[in-house]
C-alpha positions as MATLAB code, in Angstrom:
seq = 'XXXXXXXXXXXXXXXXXXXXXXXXXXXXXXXXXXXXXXXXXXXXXXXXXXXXXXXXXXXXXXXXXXXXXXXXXXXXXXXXXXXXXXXXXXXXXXXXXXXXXXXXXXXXXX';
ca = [
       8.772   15.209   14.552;
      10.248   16.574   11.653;
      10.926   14.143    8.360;
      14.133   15.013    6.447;
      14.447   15.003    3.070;
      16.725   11.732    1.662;
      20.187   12.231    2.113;
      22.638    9.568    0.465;
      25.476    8.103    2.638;
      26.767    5.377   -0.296;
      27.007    5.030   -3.483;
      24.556    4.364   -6.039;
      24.123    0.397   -6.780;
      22.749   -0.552  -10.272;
      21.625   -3.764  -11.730;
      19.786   -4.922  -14.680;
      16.123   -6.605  -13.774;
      15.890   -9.903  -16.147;
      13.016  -12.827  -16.139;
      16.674  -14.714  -14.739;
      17.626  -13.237  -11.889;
      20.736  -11.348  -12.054;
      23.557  -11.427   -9.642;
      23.064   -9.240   -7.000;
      24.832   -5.370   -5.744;
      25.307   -4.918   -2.354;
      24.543   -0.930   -1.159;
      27.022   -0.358    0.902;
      26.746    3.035    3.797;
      29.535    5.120    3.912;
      28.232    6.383    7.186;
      29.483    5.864   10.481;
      29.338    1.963   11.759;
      27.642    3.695   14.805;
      24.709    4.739   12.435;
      24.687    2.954    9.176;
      22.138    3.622    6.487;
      19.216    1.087    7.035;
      17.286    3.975    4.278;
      18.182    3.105    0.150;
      16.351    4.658   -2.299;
      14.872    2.512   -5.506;
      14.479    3.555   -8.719;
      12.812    1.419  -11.470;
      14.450    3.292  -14.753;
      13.075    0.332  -16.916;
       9.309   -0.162  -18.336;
       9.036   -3.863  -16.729;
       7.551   -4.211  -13.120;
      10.112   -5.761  -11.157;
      10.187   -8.146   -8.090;
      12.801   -6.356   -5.537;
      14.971   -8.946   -4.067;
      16.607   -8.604   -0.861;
      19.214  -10.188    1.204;
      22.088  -10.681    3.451;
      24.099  -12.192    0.198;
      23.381  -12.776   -3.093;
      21.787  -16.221   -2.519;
      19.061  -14.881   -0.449;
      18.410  -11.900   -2.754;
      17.688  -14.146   -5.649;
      15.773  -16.221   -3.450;
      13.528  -13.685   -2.383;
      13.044  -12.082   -5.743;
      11.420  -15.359   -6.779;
       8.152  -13.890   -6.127;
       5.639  -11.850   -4.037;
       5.509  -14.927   -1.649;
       9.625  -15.438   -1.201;
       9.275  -12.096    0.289;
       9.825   -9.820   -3.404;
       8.848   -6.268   -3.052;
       6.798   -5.025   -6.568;
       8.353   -2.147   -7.629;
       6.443   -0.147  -10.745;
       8.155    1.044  -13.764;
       9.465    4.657  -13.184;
       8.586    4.526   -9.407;
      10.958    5.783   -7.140;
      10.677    4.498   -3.619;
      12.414    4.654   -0.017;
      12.210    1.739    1.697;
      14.026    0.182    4.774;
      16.056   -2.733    5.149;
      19.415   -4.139    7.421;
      22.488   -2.349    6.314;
      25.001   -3.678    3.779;
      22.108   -5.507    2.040;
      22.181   -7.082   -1.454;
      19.620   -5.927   -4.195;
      18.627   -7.945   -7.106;
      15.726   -8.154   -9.598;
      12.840  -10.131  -11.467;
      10.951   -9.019  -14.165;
       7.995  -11.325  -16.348;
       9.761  -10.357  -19.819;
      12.241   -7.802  -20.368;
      14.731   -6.082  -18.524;
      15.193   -2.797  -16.265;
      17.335   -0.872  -15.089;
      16.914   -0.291  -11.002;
      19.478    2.265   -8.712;
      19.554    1.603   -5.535;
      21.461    4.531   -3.306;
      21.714    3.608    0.898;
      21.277    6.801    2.805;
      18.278    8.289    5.429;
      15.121   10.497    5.024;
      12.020   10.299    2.752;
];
């Protein structure tokens, strides 16, 4: 089985990581309904760890990026990730102190 490199099928998603939880962005695939993008790459451009969020709307995104036990996915500084979640999800952030940055882009491949 081969493994493709990551190909985006959406637009890149940004929001600023904050010890309060910012509102969430929603990474929405521009691929086919058929096969939407259940692939988004992460990036952590800030220095902070942050908790990854995710939901099916913004009020279960914050919820989850609560902490490690609400379901938040640690995400190091500079670390750039692919992970997998449902499509048309909704990213948001949690950091101890300080803020950063974090992309998200929906697409497929590692």
């Amino acid at each position: 089985m081969a493994t493709n490199a990551f190909s985006p099928l959406g637009l890149t998603v940004s929001f600023t990581a904050a010890a309060v939880v910012p509102t969430s962005a929603q990474a929405v695939s521009t691929a086919a309904t058929t096969r939407p993008a259940y692939e988004y790459r992460v990036v952590n451009a800030g220095t902070e760890v942050v908790l990854l969020g995710v939901g099916v709307d913004d009020t279960a995104a914050k919820a989850a990026a609560a902490s490690i036990a609400a379901g938040a996915v640690p995400i190091l500084p500079g670390a750039v990730e692919i992970l997998g979640f449902p499509a048309g999800s909704y990213f948001t952030g949690k950091t101890a102190s300080g803020t950063s940055v974090v992309y998200v882009t929906p697409g497929v491949g590692l």
